[in-house]
C-alpha positions as CSV (number, residue, x, y, z in Angstrom):
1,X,119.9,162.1,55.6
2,X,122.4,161.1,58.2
3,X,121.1,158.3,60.3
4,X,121.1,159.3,64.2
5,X,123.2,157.7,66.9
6,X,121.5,156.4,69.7
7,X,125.0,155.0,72.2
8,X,125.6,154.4,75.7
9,X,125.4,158.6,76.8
10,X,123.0,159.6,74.0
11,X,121.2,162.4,75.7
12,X,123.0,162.3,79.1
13,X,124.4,165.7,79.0
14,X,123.0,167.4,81.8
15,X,122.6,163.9,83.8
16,X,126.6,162.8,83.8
17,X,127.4,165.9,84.1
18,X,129.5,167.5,88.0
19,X,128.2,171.3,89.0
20,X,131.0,173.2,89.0
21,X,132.1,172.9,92.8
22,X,131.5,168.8,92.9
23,X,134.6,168.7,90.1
24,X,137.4,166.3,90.9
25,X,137.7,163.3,92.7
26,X,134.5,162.2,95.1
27,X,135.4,162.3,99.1
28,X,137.2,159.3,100.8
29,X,133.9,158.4,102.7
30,X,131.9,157.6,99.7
31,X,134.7,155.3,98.4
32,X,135.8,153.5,101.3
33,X,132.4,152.8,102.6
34,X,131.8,149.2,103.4
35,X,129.0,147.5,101.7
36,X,126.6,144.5,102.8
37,X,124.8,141.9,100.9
38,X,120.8,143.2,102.2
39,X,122.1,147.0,102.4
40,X,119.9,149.3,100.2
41,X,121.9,151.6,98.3
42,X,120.9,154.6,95.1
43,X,122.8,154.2,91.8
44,X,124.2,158.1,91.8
45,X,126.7,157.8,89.0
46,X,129.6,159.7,89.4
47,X,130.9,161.3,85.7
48,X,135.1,160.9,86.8
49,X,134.8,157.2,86.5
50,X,132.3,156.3,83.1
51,X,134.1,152.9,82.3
52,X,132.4,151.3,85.2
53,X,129.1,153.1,85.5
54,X,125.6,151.8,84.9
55,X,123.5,152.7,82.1
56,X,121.7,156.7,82.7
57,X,118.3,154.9,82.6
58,X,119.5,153.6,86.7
59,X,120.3,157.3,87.8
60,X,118.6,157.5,90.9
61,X,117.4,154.1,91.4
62,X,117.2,152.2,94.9
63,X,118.4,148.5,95.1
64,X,120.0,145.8,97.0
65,X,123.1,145.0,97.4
66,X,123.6,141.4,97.0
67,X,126.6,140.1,96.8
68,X,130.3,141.4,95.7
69,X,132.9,140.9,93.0
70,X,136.3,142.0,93.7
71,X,135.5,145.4,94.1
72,X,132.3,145.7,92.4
73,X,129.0,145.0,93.9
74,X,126.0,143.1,92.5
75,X,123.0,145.2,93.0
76,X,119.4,144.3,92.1
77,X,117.1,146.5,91.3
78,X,113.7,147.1,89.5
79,X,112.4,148.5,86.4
80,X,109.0,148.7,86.1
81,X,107.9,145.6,87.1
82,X,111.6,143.6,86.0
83,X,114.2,142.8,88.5
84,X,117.1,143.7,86.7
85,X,121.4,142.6,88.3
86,X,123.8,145.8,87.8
87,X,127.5,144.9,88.5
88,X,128.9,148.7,89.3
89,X,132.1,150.0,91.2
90,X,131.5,151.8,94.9
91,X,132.1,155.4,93.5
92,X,128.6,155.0,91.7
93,X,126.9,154.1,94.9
94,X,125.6,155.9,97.9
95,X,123.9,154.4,101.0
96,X,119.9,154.6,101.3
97,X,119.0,157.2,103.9
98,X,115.0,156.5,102.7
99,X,112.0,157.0,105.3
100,X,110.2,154.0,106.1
C-alpha cells in the first residue's frame, strides 16, 4: 500500500481552479489597488500566481490589512478562535465590500 500525499494543493482542484472566461491575467484594477494598514480585505486566491498564494484553508476569508512588505501585505485574520498573520501578494486580495 502506497502511502497518500497530503501537500500544499491536496484536494484543491476545483478551489484553484479559473472558469473558463476568468483565464489569463486578472484586470489592472485588482492589481494596482492601493492598500491601507485597517482596510478589510478577502483572501480570493488567484491560480496564475501559486508561488505567493496562501494556503486553500484562507479561500474566502476576511482580514486586516496591517502592515506591508515590499509588495506584499501582512494580513491578519482568524481561524476559529486563532488570529493567524498571512504575508500574500495583491493579486490574491480583493477589497471588503461586507454589510455592516
Amino acid at each position: 500500500m502506497v502511502k497518500r500525499t497530503h501537500g500544499y494543493r491536496y484536494k484543491s482542484r476545483k478551489l484553484l481552479r479559473k472558469k473558463p472566461r476568468e483565464r489569463g491575467a486578472p484586470g489592472l484594477s485588482r492589481l494596482l489597488y492601493e492598500y491601507k494598514p485597517g482596510d478589510q480585505v478577502v483572501i480570493d486566491i488567484d491560480p496564475t500566481y501559486i508561488s505567493n498564494a496562501p494556503h486553500r484553508r484562507y479561500q474566502g476569508k476576511v482580514g486586516v490589512v496591517v502592515g506591508v512588505r515590499g509588495r506584499a501585505y501582512v494580513v491578519e485574520t482568524y481561524l476559529g478562535d486563532k488570529k493567524k498573520v498571512i504575508i500574500t501578494t495583491p493579486e490574491h486580495l480583493r477589497p471588503y465590500q461586507g454589510g455592516s
